[in-house]
DOSETOR-64817 format. One record per residue: residue number from 1; y, z, x of N, C-alpha, C in turn; residue in three letters. Coordinates in Angstrom, 3 decimals. Atoms other than C-alpha are relative to their C-alpha. Layout:
REM DOSETOR-64817
<atom i="NUM" n_yy="Y" n_zz="Z" n_xx="X" ca_yy="Y" ca_zz="Z" ca_xx="X" c_yy="Y" c_zz="Z" c_xx="X" aa="ALA"/>
...
REM end
This chain:
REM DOSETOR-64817
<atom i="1" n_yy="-1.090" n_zz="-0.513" n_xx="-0.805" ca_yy="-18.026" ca_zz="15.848" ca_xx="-30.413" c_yy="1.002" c_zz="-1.129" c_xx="0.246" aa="UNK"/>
<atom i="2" n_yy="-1.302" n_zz="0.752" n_xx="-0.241" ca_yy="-14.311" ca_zz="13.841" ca_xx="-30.161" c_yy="-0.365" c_zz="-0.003" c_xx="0.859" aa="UNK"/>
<atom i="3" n_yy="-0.076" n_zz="0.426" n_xx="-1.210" ca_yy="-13.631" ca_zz="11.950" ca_xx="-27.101" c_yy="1.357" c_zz="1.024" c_xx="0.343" aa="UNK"/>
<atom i="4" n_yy="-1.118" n_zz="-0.054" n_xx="-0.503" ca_yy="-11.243" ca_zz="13.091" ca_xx="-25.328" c_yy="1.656" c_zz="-0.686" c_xx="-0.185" aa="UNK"/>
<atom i="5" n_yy="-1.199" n_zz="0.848" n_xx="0.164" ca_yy="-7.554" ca_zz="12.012" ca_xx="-26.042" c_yy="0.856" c_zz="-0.462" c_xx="1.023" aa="UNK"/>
<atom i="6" n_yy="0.362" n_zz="0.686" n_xx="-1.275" ca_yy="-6.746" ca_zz="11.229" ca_xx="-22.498" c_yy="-0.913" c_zz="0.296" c_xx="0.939" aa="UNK"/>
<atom i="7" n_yy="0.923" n_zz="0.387" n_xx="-1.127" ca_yy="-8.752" ca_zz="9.772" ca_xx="-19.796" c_yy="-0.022" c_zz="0.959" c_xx="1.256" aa="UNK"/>
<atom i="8" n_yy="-0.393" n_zz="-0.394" n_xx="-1.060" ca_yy="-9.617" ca_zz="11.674" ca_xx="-16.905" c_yy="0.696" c_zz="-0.700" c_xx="1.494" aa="UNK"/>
<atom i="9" n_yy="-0.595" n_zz="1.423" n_xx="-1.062" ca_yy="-7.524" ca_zz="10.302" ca_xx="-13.706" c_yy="-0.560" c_zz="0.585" c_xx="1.201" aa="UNK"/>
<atom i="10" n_yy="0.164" n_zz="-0.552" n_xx="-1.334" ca_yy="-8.580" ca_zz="11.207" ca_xx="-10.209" c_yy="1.139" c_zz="0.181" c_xx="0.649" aa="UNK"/>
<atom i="11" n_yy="-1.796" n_zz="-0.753" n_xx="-0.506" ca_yy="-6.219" ca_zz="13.052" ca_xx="-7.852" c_yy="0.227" c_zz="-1.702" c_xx="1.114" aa="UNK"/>
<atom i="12" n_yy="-0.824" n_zz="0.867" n_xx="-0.583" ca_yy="-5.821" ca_zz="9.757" ca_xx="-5.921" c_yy="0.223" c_zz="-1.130" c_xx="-0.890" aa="UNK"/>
<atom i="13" n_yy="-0.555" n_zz="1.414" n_xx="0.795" ca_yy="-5.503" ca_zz="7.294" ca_xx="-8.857" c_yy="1.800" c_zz="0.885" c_xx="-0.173" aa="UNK"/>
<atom i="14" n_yy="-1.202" n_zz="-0.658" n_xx="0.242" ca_yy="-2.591" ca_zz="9.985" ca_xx="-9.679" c_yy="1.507" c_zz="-0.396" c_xx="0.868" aa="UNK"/>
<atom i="15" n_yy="-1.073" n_zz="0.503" n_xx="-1.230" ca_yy="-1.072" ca_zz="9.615" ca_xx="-6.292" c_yy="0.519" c_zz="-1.715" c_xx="-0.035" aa="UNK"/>
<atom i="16" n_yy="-0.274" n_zz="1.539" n_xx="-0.085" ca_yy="-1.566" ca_zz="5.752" ca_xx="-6.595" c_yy="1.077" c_zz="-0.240" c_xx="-1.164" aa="UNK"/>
<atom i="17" n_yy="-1.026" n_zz="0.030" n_xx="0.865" ca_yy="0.764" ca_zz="6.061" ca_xx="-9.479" c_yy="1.375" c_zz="0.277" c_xx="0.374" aa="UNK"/>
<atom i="18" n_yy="-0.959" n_zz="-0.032" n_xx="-0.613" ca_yy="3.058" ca_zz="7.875" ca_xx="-7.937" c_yy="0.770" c_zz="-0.748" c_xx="1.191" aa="UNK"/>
<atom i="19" n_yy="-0.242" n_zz="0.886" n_xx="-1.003" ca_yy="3.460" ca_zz="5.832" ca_xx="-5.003" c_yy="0.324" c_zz="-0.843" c_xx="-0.578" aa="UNK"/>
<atom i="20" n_yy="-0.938" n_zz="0.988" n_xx="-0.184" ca_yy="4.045" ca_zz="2.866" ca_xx="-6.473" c_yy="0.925" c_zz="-0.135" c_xx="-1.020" aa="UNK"/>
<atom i="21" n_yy="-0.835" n_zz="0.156" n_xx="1.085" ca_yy="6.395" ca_zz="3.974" ca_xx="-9.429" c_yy="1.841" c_zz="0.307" c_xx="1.636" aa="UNK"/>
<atom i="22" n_yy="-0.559" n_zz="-0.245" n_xx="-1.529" ca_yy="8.277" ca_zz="5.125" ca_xx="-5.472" c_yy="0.419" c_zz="-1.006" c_xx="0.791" aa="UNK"/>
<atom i="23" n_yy="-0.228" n_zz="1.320" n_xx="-0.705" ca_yy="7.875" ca_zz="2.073" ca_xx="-4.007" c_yy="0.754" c_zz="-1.030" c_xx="-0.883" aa="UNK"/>
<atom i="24" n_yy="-0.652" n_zz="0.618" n_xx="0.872" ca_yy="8.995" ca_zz="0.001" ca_xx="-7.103" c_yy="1.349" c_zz="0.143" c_xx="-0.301" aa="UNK"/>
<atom i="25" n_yy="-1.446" n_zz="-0.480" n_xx="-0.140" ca_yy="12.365" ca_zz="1.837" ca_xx="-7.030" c_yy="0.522" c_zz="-0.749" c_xx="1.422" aa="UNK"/>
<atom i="26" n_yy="-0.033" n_zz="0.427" n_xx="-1.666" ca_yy="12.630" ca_zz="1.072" ca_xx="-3.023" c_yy="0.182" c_zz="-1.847" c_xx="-0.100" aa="UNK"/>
<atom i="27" n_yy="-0.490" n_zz="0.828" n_xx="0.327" ca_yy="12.084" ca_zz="-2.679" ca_xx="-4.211" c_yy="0.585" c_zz="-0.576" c_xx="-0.506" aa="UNK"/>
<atom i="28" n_yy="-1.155" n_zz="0.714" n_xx="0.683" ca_yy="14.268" ca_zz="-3.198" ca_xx="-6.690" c_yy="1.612" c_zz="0.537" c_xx="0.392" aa="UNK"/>
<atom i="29" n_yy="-0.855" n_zz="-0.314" n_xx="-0.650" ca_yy="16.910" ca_zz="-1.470" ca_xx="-5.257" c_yy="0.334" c_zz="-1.048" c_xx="1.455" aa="UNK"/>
<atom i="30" n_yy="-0.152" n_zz="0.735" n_xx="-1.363" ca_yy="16.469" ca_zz="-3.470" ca_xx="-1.669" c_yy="0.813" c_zz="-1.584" c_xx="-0.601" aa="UNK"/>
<atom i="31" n_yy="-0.214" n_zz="1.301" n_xx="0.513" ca_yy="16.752" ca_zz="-6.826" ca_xx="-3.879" c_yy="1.172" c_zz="0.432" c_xx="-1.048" aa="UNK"/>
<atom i="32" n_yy="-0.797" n_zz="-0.227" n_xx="0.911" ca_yy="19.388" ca_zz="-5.771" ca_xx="-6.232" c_yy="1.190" c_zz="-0.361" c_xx="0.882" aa="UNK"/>
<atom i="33" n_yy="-0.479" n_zz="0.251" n_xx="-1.454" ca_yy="21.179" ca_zz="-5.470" ca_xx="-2.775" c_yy="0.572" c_zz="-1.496" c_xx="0.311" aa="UNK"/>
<atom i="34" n_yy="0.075" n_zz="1.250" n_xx="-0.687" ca_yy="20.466" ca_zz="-8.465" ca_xx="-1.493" c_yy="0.890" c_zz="-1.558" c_xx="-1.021" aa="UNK"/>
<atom i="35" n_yy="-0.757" n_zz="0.278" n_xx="0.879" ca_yy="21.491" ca_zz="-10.319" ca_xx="-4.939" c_yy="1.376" c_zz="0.217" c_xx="0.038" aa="UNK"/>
<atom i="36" n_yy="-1.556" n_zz="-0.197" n_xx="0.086" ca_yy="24.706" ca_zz="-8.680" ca_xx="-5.319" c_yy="0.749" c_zz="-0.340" c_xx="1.382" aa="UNK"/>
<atom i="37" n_yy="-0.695" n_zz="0.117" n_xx="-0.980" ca_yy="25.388" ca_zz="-9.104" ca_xx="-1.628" c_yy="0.550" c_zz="-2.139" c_xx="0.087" aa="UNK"/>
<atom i="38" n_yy="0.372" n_zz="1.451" n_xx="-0.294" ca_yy="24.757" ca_zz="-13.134" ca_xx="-1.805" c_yy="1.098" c_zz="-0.650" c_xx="-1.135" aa="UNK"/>
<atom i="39" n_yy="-0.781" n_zz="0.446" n_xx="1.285" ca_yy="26.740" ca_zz="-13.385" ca_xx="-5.399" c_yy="1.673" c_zz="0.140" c_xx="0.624" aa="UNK"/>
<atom i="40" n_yy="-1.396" n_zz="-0.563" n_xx="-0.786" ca_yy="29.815" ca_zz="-11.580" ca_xx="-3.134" c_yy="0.319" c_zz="-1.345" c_xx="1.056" aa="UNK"/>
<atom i="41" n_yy="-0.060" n_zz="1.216" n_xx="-1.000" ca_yy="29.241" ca_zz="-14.629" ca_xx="-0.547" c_yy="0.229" c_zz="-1.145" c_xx="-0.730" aa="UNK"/>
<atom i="42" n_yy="0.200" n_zz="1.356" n_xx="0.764" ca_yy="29.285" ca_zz="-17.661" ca_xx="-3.029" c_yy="1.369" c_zz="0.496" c_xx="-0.491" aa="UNK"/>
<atom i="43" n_yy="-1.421" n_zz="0.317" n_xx="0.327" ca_yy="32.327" ca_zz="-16.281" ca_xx="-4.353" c_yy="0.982" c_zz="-0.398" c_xx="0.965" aa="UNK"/>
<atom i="44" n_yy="-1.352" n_zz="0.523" n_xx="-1.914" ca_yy="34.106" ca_zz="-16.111" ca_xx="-0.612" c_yy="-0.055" c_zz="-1.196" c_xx="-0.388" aa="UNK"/>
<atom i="45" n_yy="0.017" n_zz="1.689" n_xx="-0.523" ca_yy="32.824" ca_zz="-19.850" ca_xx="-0.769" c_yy="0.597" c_zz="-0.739" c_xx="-0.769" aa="UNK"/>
<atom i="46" n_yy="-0.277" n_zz="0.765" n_xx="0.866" ca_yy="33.522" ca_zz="-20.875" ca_xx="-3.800" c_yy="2.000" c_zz="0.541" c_xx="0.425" aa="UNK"/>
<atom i="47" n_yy="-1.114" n_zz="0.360" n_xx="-0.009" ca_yy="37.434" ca_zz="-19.719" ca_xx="-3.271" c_yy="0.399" c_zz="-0.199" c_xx="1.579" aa="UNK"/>
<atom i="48" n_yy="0.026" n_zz="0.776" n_xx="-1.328" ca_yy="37.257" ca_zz="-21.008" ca_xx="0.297" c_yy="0.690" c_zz="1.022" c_xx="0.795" aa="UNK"/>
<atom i="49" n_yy="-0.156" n_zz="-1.302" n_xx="-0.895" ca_yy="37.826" ca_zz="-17.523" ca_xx="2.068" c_yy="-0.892" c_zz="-0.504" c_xx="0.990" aa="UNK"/>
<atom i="50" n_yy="0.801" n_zz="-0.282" n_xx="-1.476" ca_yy="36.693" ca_zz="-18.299" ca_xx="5.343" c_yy="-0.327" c_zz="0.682" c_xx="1.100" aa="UNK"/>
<atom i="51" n_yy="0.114" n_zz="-1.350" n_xx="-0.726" ca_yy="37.361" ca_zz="-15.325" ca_xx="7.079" c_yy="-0.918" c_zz="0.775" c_xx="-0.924" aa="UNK"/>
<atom i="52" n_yy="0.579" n_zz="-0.924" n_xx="0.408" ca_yy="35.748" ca_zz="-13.291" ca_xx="4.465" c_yy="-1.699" c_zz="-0.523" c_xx="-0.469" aa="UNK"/>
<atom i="53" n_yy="1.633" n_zz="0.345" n_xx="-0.025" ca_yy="32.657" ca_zz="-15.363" ca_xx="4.208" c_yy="-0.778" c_zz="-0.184" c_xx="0.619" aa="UNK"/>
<atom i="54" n_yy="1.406" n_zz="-0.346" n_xx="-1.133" ca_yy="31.572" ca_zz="-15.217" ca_xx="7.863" c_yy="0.022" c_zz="1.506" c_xx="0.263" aa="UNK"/>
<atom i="55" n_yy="0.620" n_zz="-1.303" n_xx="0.066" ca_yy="32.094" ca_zz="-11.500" ca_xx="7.595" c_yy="-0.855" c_zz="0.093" c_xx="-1.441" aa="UNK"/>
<atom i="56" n_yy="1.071" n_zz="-0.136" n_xx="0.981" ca_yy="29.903" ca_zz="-11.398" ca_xx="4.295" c_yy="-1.239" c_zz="-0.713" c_xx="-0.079" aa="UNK"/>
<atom i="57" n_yy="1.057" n_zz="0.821" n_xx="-0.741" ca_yy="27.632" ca_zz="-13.954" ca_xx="6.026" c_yy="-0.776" c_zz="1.470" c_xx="0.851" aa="UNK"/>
<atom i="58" n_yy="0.601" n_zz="-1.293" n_xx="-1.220" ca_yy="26.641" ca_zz="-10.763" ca_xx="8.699" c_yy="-0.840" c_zz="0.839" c_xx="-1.329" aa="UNK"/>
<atom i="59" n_yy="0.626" n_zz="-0.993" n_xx="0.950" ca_yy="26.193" ca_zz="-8.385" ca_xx="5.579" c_yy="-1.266" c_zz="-0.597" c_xx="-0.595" aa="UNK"/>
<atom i="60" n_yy="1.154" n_zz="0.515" n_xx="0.713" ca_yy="23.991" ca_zz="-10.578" ca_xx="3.430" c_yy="-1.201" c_zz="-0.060" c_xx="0.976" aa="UNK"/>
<atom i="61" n_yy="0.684" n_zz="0.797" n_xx="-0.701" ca_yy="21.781" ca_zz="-11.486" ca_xx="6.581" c_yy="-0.621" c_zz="1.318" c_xx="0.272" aa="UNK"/>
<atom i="62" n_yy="0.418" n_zz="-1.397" n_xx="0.071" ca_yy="21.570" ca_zz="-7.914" ca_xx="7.271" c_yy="-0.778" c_zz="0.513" c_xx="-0.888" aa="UNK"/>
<atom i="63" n_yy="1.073" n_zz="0.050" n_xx="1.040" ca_yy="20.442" ca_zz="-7.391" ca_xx="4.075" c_yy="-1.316" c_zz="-0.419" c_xx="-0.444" aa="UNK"/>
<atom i="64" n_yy="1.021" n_zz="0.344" n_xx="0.749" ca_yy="17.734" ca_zz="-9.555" ca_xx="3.352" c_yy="-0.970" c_zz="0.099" c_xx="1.829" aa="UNK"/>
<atom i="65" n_yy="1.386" n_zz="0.009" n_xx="-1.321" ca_yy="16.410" ca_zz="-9.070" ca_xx="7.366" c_yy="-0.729" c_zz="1.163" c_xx="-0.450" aa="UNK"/>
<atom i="66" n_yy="0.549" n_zz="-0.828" n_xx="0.598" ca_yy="15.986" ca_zz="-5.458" ca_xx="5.965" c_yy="-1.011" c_zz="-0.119" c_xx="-0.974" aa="UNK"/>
<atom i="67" n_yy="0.514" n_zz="-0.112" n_xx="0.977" ca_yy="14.549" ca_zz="-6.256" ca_xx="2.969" c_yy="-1.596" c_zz="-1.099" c_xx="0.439" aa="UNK"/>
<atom i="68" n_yy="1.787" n_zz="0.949" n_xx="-0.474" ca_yy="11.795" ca_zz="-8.937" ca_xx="4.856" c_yy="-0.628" c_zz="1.049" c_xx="0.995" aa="UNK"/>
<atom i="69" n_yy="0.014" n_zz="-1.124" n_xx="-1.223" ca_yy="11.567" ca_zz="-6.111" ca_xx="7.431" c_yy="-0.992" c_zz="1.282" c_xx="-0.873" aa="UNK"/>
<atom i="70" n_yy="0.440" n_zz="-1.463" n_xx="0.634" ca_yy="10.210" ca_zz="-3.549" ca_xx="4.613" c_yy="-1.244" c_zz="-1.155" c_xx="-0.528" aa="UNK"/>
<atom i="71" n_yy="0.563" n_zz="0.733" n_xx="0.430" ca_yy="7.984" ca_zz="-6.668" ca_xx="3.091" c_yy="0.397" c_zz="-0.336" c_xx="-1.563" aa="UNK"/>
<atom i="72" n_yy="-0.288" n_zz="-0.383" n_xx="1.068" ca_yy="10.174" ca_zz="-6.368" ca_xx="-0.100" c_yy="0.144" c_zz="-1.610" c_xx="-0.447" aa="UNK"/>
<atom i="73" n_yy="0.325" n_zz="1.387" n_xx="-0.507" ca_yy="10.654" ca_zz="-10.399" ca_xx="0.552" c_yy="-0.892" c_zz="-0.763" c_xx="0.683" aa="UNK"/>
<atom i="74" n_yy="0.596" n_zz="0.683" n_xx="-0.299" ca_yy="8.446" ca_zz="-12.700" ca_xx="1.462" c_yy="1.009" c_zz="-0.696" c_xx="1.565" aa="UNK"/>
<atom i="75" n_yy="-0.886" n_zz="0.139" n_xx="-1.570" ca_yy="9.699" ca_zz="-13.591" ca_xx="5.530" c_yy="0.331" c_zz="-1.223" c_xx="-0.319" aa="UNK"/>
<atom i="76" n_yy="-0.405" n_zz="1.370" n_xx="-0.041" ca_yy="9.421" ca_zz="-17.574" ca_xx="4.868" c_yy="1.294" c_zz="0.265" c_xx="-1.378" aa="UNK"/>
<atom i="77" n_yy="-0.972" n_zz="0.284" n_xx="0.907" ca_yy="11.539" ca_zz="-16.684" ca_xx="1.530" c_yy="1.550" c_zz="0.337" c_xx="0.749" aa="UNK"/>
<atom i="78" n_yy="-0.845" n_zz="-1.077" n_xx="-1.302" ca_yy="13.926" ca_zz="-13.976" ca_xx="3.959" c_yy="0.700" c_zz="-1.279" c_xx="0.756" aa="UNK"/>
<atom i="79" n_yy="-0.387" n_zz="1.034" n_xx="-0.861" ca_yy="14.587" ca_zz="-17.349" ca_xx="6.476" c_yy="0.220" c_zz="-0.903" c_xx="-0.985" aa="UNK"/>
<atom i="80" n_yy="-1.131" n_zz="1.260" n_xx="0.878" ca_yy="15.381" ca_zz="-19.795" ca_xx="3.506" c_yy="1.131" c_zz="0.400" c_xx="-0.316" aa="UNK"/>
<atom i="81" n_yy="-1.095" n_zz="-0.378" n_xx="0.385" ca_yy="17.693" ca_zz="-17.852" ca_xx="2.291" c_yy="1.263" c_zz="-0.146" c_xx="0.914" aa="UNK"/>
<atom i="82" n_yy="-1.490" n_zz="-0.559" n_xx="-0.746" ca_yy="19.659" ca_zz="-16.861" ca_xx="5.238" c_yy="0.202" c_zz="-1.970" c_xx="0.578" aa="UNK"/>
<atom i="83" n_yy="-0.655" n_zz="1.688" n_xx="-0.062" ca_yy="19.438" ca_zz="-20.810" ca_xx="6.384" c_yy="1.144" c_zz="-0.251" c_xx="-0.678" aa="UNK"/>
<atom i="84" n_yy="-0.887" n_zz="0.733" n_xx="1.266" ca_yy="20.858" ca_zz="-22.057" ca_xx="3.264" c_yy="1.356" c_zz="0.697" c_xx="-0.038" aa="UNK"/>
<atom i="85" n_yy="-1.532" n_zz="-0.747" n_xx="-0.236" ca_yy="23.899" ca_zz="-19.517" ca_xx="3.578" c_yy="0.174" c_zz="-0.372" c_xx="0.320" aa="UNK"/>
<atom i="86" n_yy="-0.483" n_zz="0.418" n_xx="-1.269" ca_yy="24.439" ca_zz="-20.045" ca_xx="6.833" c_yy="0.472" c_zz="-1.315" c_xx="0.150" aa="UNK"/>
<atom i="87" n_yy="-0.107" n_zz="1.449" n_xx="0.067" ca_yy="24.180" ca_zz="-23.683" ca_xx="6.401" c_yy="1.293" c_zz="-0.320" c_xx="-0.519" aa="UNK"/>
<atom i="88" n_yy="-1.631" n_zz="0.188" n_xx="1.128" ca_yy="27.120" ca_zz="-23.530" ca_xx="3.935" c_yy="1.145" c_zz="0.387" c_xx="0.701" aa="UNK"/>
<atom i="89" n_yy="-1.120" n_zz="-0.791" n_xx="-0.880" ca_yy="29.257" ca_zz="-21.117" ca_xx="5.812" c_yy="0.667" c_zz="-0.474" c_xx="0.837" aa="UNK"/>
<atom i="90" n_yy="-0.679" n_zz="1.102" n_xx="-1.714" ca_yy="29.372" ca_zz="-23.031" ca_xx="9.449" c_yy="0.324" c_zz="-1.558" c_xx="-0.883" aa="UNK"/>
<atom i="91" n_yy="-0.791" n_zz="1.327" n_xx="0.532" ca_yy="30.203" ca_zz="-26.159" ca_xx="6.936" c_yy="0.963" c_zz="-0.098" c_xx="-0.131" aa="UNK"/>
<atom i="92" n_yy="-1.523" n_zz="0.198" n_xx="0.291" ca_yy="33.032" ca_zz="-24.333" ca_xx="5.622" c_yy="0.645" c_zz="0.370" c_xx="0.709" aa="UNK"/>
<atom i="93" n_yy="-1.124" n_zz="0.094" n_xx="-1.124" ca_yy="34.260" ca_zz="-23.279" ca_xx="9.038" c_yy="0.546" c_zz="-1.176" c_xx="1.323" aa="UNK"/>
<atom i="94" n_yy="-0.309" n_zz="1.467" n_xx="-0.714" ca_yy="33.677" ca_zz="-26.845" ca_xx="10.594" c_yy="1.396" c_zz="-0.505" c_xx="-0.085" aa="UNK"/>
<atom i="95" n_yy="-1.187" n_zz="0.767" n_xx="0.273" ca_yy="37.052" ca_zz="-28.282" ca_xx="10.940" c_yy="0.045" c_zz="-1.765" c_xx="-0.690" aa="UNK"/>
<atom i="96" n_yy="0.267" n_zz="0.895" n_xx="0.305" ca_yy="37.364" ca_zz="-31.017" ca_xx="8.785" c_yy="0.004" c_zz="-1.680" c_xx="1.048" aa="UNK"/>
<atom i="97" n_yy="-0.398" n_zz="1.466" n_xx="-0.878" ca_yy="37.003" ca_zz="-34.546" ca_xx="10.816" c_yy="-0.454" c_zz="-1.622" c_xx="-0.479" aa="UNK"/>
<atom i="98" n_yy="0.149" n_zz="1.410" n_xx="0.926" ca_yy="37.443" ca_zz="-37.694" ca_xx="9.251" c_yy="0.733" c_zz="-0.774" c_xx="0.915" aa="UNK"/>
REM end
C-alpha cells in the first residue's frame, strides 16, 4: 500500500501555521514602518531641516515604541535606536557655540 502523498497535520499544527504566516505579516509590516520612517529622518538631517526633523523625530519614536510594545523589536534594540536619533536631532537643534 502507497504512503500517503501528504502528511497528516493536526488541527492545531494547522492553526500554528496560520498564526504565524498572521503574525509574520504584522511583523514585517511594523518594521517596514519603522525603516521607512527613520530613512525619512536621516534625510531631514542630512539636508539640515530642523523643523522637519524634530517633527519626524515624534513619528519615528512613535513608531518603533509601537513596534517594541507588540515585541516586533527587541526593547534594548527599540531604546538604541530612538537614543541614537535623538542624539543627532538635539545636536542639530543645539545652537552652534564656538
Amino acid at each position: 500500500m502507497p504512503a500517503k502523498s501528504t502528511p497528516n497535520k493536526s488541527k492545531s499544527a494547522m492553526k500554528r501555521v496560520k498564526q504565524s504566516k498572521r503574525i509574520a505579516i504584522r511583523n514585517k509590516s511594523a518594521k517596514t514602518l519603522v525603516k521607512t520612517l527613520t530613512k525619512k529622518l536621516e534625510a531631514d538631517i542630512k539636508s539640515k531641516n530642523s523643523e522637519n526633523a524634530a517633527i519626524s523625530l515624534k513619528t519615528v519614536v512613535k513608531a518603533i515604541d509601537k513596534a517594541s510594545g507588540k515585541r516586533v523589536i527587541h526593547r534594548n534594540a527599540a531604546a538604541r535606536k530612538v537614543s541614537r536619533l535623538t542624539k543627532i536631532v538635539n545636536a542639530m537643534l543645539q545652537p552652534a557655540t564656538a
